[in-house]
Structures are given as structure tokens and as C-alpha cells.
N, C-alpha and C positions, 0 to 999 in steps of 0.2 A: 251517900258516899261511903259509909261505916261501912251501911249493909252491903255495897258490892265489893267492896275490901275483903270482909269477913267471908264472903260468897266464894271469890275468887282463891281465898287462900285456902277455903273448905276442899275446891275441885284440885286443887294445885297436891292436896294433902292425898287426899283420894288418888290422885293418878300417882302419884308417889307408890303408894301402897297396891294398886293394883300390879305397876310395872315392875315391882321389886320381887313378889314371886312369879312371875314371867322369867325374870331374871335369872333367880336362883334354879331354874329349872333346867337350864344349860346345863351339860353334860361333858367335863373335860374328858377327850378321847385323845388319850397319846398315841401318835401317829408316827413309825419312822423310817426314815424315807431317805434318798439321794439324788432329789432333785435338783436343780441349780436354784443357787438361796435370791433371783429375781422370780422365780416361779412360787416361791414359798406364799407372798400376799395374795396375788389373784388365786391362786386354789383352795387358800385358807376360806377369802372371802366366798368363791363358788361354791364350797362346801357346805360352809353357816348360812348359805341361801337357799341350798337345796333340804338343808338338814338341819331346820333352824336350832331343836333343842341340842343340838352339837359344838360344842368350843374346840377346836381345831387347836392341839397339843405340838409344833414339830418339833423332831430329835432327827436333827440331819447330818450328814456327815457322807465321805466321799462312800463307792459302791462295798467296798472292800472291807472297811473300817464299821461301817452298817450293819453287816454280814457279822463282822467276827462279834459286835457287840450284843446280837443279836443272840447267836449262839452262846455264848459267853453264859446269858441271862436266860437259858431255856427252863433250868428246873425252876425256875420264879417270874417270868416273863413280865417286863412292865408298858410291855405296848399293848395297846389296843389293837392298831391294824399295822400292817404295811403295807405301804404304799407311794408308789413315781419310787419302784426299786427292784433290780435285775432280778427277769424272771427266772434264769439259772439258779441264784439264790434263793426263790419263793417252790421252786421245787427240789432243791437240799434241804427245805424247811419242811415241805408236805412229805420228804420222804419219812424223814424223824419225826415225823406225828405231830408238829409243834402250829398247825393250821386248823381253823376252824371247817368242816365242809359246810360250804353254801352253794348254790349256784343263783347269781343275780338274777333280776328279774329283767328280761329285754335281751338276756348275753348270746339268746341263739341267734342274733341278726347280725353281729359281730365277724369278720373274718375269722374263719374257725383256726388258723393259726394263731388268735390271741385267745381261744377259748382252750381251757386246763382242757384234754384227751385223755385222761387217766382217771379214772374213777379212785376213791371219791373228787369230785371240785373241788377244790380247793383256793385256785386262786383263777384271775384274770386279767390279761392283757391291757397294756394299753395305747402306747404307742413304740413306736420302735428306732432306736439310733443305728448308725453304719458307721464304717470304720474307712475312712478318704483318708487323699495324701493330698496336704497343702502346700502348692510347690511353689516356692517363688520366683518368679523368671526372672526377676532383676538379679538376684543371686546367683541363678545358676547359671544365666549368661557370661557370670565372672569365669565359671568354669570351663565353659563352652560344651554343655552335655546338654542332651535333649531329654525332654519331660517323657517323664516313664509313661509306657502302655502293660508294662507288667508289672508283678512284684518283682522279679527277677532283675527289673534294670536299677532296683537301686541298691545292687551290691555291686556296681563299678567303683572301681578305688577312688574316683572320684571324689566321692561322696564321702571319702573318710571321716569323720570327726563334724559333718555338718548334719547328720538327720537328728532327731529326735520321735521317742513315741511313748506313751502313757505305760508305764509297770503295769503288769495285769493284776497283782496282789492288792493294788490301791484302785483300778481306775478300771469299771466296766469296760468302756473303750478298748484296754490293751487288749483284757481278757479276750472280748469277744473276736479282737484280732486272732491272739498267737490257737482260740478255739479254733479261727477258720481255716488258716493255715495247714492245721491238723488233720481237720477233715476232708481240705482239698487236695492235698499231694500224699499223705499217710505219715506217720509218726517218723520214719529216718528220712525222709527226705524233707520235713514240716524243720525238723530241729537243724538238719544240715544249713540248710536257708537261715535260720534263725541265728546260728553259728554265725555265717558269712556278716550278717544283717549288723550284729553286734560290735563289728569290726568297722563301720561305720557310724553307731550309733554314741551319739556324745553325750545323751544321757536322759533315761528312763524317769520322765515325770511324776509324780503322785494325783495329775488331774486330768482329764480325759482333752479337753476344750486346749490348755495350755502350749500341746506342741504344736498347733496351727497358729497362737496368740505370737511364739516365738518368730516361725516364720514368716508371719505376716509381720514382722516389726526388721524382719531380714536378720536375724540372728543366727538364726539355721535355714540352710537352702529348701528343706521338707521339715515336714512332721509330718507323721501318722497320726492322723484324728479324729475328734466328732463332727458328723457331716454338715449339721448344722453352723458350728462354730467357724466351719472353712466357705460357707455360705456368706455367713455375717460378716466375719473381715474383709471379705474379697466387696464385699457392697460397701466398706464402710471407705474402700478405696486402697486395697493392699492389693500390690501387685499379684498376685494368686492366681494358680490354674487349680481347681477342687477334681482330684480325678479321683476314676474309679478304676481299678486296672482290668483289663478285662477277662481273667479270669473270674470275676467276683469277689464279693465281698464278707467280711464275716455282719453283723449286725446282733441286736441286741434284742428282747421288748423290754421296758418298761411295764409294772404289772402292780394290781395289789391282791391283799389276802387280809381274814384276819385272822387275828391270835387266839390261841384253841387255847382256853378256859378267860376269856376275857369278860368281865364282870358290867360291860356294858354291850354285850352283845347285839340286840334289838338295832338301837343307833349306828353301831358298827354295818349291821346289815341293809340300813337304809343306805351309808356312805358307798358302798359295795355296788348297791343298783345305779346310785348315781353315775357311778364309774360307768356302767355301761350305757347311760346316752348320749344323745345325739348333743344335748348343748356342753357336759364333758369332753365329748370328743373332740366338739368343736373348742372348746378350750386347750385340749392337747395337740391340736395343729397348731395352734399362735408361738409355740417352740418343739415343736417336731414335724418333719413333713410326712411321715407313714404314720397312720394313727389306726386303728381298730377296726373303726365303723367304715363301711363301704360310702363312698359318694361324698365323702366329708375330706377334703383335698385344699391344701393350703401352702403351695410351694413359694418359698421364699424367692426372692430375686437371686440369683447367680448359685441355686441348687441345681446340680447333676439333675438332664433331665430324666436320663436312665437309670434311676439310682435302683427307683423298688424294682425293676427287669435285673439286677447286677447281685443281687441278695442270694447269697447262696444258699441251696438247702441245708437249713440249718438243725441239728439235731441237739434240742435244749437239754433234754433227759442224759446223754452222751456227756456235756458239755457240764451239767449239774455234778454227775455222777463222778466222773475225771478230776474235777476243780481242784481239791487237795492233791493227787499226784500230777499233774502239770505243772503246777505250783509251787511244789517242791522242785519236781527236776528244772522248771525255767530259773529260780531262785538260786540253784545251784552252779550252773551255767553263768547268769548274768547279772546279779545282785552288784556286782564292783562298777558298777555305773547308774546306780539306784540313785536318784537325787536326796540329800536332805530334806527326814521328815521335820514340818513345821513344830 
């Protein structure tokens, strides 16, 4: 009985020791990102499976707030990569040099709209949000006005003081909005709208998800939102029509990159290929319905079914390049209904 005592604690010693530099072999890769903080676990954990000697670092925060943190820390960078973070952002980052070039390995089967076109690669795709209106028809019955098929019907005085829509300063969302705007009607008649819009609008959120959350709770008769988020509520049983107007829409991708002089490169560029397969992908459809990879399709219940047909040609490089002077001039215009930062 000693001897299988002494035996057993001998192997017990041993697997100890074996498993503890296994251990130490993990690799913290700071990672930062603006995903939704329900996404943070499953792709931690997808990561450390696909990338075992990897320890998954996040530093999350809304799109905007990301971006300027990002910049902020260029002459000293403390991320590894970025990534599940606006790819407008990831090319103002490859314009200032602050990107590693790689190009993954798999990423030519990809939709060549989530593959970098500008030499060197720099970064990649990965799924894509859109910018819906969540309209509530219980509310807007009160008013007795019909549910918009343009952008144009929700500057009826109506709607005074009941829309909401995400700040583009804080919330990819807005941005990718008052972007599309911009490039579908041209800069005086984009901000004339915008103008009108305002005179309706009771106040510019800091989250992209949040002006659907409102009107699905009947707070406000719209919001302009994440397509996803007006998906979810309308299932979860909010009175909701998720439209797309039919001129189209602005949208977004979702992308990662990594950080050019980052001292765990190697690991970095395994994470990087991961991005670009198929069971990735298929982990970016369980919260996005456009994702990257061809044939990998995961529509939620009460998703727009024409949403990817309504996606306007979107010019990211334009949209990169712009982001400080839009920015300023939207800010200047419309700041006096900017919600309370937390």
C-alpha cells in the first residue's frame, strides 16, 4: 500500500513538472479590439485552441475610443495585434506605418472585399455590420406615420425629438452611417439631410447596439443601428420593423492587423491565419450575418433578408482618409446632443 502511495505521488510529482513548462510557455498577446464584451470568451477561447502557446490579452473599448487609444500609443505601441476592430481604422493605421505586413495563409479564398488591395497587406477582413433603422410600430402608430422606405422620411416633423442614432466619434455604427450618406447624395446635400436629421434627433449615443435597445423598449419611435442588434430584439419580441431604406446602406468590416514592431510576432501571425478560416469564420457568423469566407451563411431569425444586396459601394480608403475632417465638421454641427460620456 506504501509502495502504491509513494508510486502514485511520484507520477502525480512528475505530471506536475512536466505540465508546468507547458504552461509557462504561453505567450500573453495583447490584443485590442471592439468587439461586444459577449464575444470576448468564445474567441478568446477559439484562439487558445487554434493557437495553443497564445494567452489571449483583451483591451476593449467602444470603436472610436480604441482608435484614439491606439494612436495615442503609436511611438510605443503596447498591442500585439488588433483585432474584431473597424477596418477604416486598420487602414489610418497601415497608412502611418504602425502595421506589421503579412498576408495570411488561406486569405486568397476570402471575398476579395475583406482582403487589404493595397500593397503592402497589412490587414484583413472579417466580418461586416450595416447600419438599419429600428422602427417601432407600436410607437409610431401613436403618431400615425408610416414606416420609412427612405432615409428621407424620417425628417417628417413628426419624428421630432423621438429618433435616436449612435455619435460617429464613439460608435463604428454612426460613423459608417453619416460615411454612407456622404458618398450617396455628395458632401452639400449628405450634411443638408444631416442638418434636417438633427432637428429630429433627441440624442447621439456613445454605442452602436443602444438606439435599437431604446426603441425596442418604445423609448424612441426609431433608431439608427446595428443590423444585428435590430435582428435580436425584434426575436426577443419588440415590436420592431428592421429596415433597410432602399437606397442602401452604409456598413462597416470588422478586420484584424498586427502591430509593426511587436515582439511576439511568429504567434501574432499564426492568430492572423486563423482569422482567415473556415471554422473562424464560422465563429463570426454566431454574431454577424456577412462574414468573409464565401458559403459560410448564418442569418439570424427576423434579419433583413436583402441586407448584403442593399450594402452600398463602400470606399474604405475615402472613408479612412476623411475620418478627422468629417469628424470635426459633424462635431461641430451636432455635439449639443451628444449623450453623457460614462
Amino acid at each position: 500500500m506504501k509502495r502504491f502511495v509513494l508510486t502514485a505521488a511520484l507520477c502525480l510529482a512528475l505530471g506536475f513538472a512536466f505540465a508546468a513548462p507547458a504552461a509557462a510557455q504561453r505567450t500573453k498577446i495583447t490584443i485590442y479590439t471592439s468587439l461586444e464584451n459577449d464575444q470576448l470568451g468564445p474567441f478568446k477561447q477559439a484562439i487558445e485552441t487554434a493557437v495553443p502557446e497564445a494567452e489571449v490579452a483583451w483591451v476593449r473599448d467602444s470603436t472610436g475610443v480604441i482608435t484614439a487609444r491606439f494612436l495615442a500609443e503609436k511611438d510605443n505601441p503596447r498591442a500585439d495585434m488588433v483585432l474584431g476592430h473597424a477596418a477604416t481604422a486598420l487602414l489610418l493605421f497601415e497608412k502611418m506605418g504602425l502595421l506589421e505586413t503579412y498576408k495570411p495563409a488561406g486569405v486568397d479564398a476570402l471575398k476579395p472585399v475583406f482582403q487589404d488591395s493595397t500593397a503592402p497587406y497589412t490587414w484583413t477582413g472579417m466580418d461586416a455590420y450595416l447600419g438599419v433603422i429600428c422602427y417601432n410600430t407600436a410607437e409610431a402608430g401613436k403618431l400615425n406615420v408610416k414606416a420609412p422606405t427612405a432615409w428621407k422620411d424620417l425628417l417628417d416633423p413628426a419624428y421630432k425629438g423621438k429618433l435616436v442614432m449612435p455619435h460617429p466619434a464613439s460608435s463604428g455604427t454612426g460613423y459608417l452611417m453619416v460615411g454612407a450618406w456622404l458618398q450617396m447624395w455628395g458632401e452639400d446635400a449628405a450634411w443638408k439631410f444631416m442638418d434636417a436629421l438633427h432637428e429630429n434627433i433627441a440624442v447621439y449615443t456613445h454605442s452602436g447596439s443602444a438606439p435599437c435597445v431604446q426603441a425596442a423598449r418604445g423609448e424612441r419611435v426609431a433608431g439608427i443601428a446595428l443590423d444585428m442588434r435590430g435582428a435580436s430584439e425584434k426575436t426577443k419580441g419588440a415590436p420592431l420593423e428592421v429596415i433597410i431604406p432602399a437606397e442602401g446602406t452604409g456598413w462597416e468590416m470588422e478586420a484584424s492587423g498586427i502591430v509593426k514592431g511587436t515582439k511576439n510576432l511568429a504567434i501574432a501571425k499564426k492568430i492572423a491565419d486563423w482569422v482567415a478560416t473556415k471554422p473562424a469564420n464560422e465563429l463570426f457568423s454566431k454574431t454577424y450575418a456577412v462574414v468573409a469566407m464565401p458559403g459560410v451563411v448564418n442569418y439570424p431569425p427576423n434579419y433583413p433578408a436583402t441586407a448584403e444586396k442593399l450594402m452600398i459601394k463602400n470606399d474604405f480608403v475615402w472613408m479612412a482618409e476623411n475620418r478627422d475632417r468629417i469628424l470635426a465638421e459633424w462635431t461641430k454641427r451636432y455635439e449639443s446632443k451628444s449623450a453623457p460620456k460614462n
